[in-house]
C-alpha positions in Angstrom: 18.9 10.3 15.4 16.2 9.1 13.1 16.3 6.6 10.1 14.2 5.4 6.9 13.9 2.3 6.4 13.1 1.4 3.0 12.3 -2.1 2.1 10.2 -4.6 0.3 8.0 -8.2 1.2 5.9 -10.8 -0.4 2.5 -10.1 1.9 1.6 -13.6 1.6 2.4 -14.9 4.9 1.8 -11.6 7.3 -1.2 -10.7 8.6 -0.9 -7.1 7.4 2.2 -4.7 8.4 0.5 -3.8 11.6 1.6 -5.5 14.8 -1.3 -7.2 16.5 -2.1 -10.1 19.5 -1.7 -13.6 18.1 -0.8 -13.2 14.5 3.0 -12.6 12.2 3.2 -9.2 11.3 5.6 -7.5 8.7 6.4 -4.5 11.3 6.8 -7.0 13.8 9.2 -9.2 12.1 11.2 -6.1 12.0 11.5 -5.1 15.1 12.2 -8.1 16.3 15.4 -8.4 13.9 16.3 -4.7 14.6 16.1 -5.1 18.1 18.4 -8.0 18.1 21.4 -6.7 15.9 21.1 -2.8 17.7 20.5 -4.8 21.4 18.0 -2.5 22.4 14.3 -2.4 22.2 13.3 -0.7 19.1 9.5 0.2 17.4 9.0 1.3 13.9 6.2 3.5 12.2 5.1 2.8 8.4 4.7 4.8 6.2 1.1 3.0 5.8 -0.7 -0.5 7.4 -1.0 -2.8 4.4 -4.0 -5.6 4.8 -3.3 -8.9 5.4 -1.7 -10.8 2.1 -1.1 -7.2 0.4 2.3 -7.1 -1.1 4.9 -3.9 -1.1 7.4 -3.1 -3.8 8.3 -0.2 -1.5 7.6 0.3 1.8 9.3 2.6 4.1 9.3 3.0 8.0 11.5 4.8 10.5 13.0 4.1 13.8 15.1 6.3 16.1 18.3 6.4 18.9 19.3 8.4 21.6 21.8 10.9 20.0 24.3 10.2 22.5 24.5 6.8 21.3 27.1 5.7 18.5 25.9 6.6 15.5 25.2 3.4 12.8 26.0 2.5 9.9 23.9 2.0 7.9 25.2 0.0 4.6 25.8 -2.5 7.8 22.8 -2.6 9.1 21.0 -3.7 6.0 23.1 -6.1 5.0 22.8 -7.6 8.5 19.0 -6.8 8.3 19.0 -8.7 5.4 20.9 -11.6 6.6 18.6 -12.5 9.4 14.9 -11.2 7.9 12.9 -14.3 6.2 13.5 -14.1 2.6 10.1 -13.0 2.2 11.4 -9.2 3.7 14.2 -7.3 1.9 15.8 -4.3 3.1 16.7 -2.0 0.2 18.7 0.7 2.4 18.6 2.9 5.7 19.1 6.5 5.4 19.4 9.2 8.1 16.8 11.8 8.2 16.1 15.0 9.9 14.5 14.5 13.7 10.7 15.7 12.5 10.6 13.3 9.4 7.8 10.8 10.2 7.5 7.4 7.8 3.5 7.9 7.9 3.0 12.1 7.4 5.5 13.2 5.6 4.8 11.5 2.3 4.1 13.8 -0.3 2.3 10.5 -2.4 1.7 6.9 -2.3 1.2 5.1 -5.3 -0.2 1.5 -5.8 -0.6 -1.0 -8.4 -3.3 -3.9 -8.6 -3.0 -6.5 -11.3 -5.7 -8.5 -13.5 -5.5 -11.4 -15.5 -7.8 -13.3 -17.3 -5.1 -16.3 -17.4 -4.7 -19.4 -15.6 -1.0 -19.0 -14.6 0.2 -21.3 -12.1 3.7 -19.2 -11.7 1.9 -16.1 -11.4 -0.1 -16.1 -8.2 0.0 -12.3 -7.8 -2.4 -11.3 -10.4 -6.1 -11.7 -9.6 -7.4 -14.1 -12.2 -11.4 -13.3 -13.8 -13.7 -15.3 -16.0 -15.4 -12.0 -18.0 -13.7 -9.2 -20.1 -13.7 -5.8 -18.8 -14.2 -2.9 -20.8 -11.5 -0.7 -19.8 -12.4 2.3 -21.6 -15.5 2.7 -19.3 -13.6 1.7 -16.5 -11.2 4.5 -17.2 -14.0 6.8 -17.9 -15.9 5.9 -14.5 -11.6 6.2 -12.7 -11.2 9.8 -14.0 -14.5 10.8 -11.7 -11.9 10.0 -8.8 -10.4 13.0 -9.6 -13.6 15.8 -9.1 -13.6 13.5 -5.2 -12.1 14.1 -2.0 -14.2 12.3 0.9 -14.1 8.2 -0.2 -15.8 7.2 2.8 -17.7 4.5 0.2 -14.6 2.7 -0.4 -13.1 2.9 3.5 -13.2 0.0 5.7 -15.8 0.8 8.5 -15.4 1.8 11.9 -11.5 3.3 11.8 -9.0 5.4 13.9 -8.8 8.1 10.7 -9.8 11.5 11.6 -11.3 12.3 8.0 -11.7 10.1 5.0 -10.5 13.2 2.6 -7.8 12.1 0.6 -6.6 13.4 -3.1 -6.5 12.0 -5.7 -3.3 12.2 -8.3 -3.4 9.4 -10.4 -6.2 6.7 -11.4 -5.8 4.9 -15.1 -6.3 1.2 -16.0 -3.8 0.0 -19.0 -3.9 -3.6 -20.8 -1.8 -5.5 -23.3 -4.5 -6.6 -25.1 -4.5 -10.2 -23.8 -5.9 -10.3 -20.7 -4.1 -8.4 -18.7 -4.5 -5.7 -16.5 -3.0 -3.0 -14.4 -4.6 -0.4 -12.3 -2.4 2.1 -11.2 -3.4 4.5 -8.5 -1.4 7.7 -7.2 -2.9 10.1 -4.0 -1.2 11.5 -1.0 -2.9 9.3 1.2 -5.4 6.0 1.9 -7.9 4.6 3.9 -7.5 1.2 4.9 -8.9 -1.2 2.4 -9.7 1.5 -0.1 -7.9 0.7 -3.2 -9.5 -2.6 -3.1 -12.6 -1.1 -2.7 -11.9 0.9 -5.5 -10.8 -2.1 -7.7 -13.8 -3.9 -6.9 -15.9 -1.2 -8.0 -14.5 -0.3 -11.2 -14.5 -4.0 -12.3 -18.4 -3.4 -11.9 -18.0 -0.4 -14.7 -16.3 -2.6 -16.4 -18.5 -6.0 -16.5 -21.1 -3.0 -17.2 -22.9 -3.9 -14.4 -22.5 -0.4 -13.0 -22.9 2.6 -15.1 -20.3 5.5 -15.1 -23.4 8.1 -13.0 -23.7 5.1 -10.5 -19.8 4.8 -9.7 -20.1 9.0 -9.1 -23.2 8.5 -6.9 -21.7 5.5 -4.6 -18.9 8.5 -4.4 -21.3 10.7 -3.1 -23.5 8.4 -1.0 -20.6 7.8 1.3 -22.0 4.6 2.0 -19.8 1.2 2.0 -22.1 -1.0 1.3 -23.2 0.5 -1.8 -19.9 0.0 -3.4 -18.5 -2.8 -4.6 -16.8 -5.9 -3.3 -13.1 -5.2 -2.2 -11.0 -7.3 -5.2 -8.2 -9.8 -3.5 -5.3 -8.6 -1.7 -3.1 -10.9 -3.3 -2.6 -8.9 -6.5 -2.3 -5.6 -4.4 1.2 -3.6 -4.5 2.0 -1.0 -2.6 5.0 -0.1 -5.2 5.9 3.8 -4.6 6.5 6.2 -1.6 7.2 9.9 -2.6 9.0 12.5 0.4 10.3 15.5 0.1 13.4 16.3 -0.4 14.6 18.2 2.6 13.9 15.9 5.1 16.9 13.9 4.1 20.5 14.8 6.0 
């Protein structure tokens, strides 16, 4: 049998969701905890690797059992889940799924959200605070060019496991109230590590019009990294939706 795990965490303290030598993971801490309440050795897959300090509203992973083993129950499991994870890590719910589900290739989209302030707000430390305006007209000018895109190797961390940087692009608008604040919202059915950032960092160029909207199209095209530019801070990154299909629920 094979189960979704769908749950949420405050990035702050993880070194990314990726296990790795010598640092606190997110999919670590899970397994760990799994492992103890099912007393077996368990893995799980994401549905994506968050960076270090990157935050998820919705995050889902999956983990399997031998069918001849009893089968769970799963309003149990997350409430037990949920009584021994840090309080940083919530577990929303577990959910059987059919054996070829996968956390990380089924996904039909991924959506993610990345939040701008021009406040100083000591209760708010997941917003990434500026000193400048932005003009977010241009910026949303210079986002729509994501759209006529497929290959982002400009806005992909260097030297990765990915077999293609291709990716499509669904959604890509910046919104404000006005005051100072801002939310980029970003939809595609997949992404390269550190490439929403990248993303962010760019468009804030457009937007302190340091960048004009043909430049933003050409660092596109140059598939070059270091012509973009910087990646913006992880600490006001959300990973905040996860869309599958249907049928691969039981």
């Amino acid at each position: 049998m094979r189960y979704f795990i769908y749950l949420q965490y405050d990035g702050t303290a993880y070194h990314g969701w990726q296990s790795q030598p010598n640092a606190t993971s997110v999919q670590e801490t899970i397994e760990q905890k799994l492992s103890l309440l099912l007393q077996r050795e368990l893995f799980i897959v994401g549905a994506g690797r968050t960076d270090a300090g990157v935050h998820a509203r919705l995050m889902v992973a999956h983990f399997e059992i031998n069918e001849e083993e009893k089968t769970i129950d799963t309003h149990d499991l997350t409430r037990r889940l949920n009584g021994i994870l840090p309080k940083d890590i919530s577990i929303i719910k577990v959910v059987p799924v059919c054996p070829e589900a996968h956390a990380r290739f089924s996904p039909i989209s991924r959506t993610y959200r990345y939040y701008v302030t021009s406040h100083k707000d000591p209760f708010n430390p997941y917003a990434y605070r500026i000193f400048w305006d932005l003009d977010i007209d241009l910026m949303n000018k210079a986002a729509s060019k994501l759209f006529d895109y497929i290959d982002f190797t400009s806005f992909s961390r260097l030297h990765t496991d990915v077999k293609t940087n291709n990716c499509r692009i669904m959604e890509a608008r910046w919104t404000t109230n006005g005051l100072g604040d801002y939310v980029f919202v970003i939809k595609a059915d997949r992404f390269l590590r550190n490439m929403v950032r990248a993303v962010v960092g760019t468009l804030m160029l457009v937007g302190r019009h340091r960048m004009t909207v043909e430049q933003f199209c050409h660092v596109i095209e140059g598939k070059n990294r270091c012509k973009a530019g910087e990646s913006a801070p992880a600490n006001a990154l959300f990973l905040e939706d996860i869309e599958y299909p249907e049928d691969i629920f039981l």
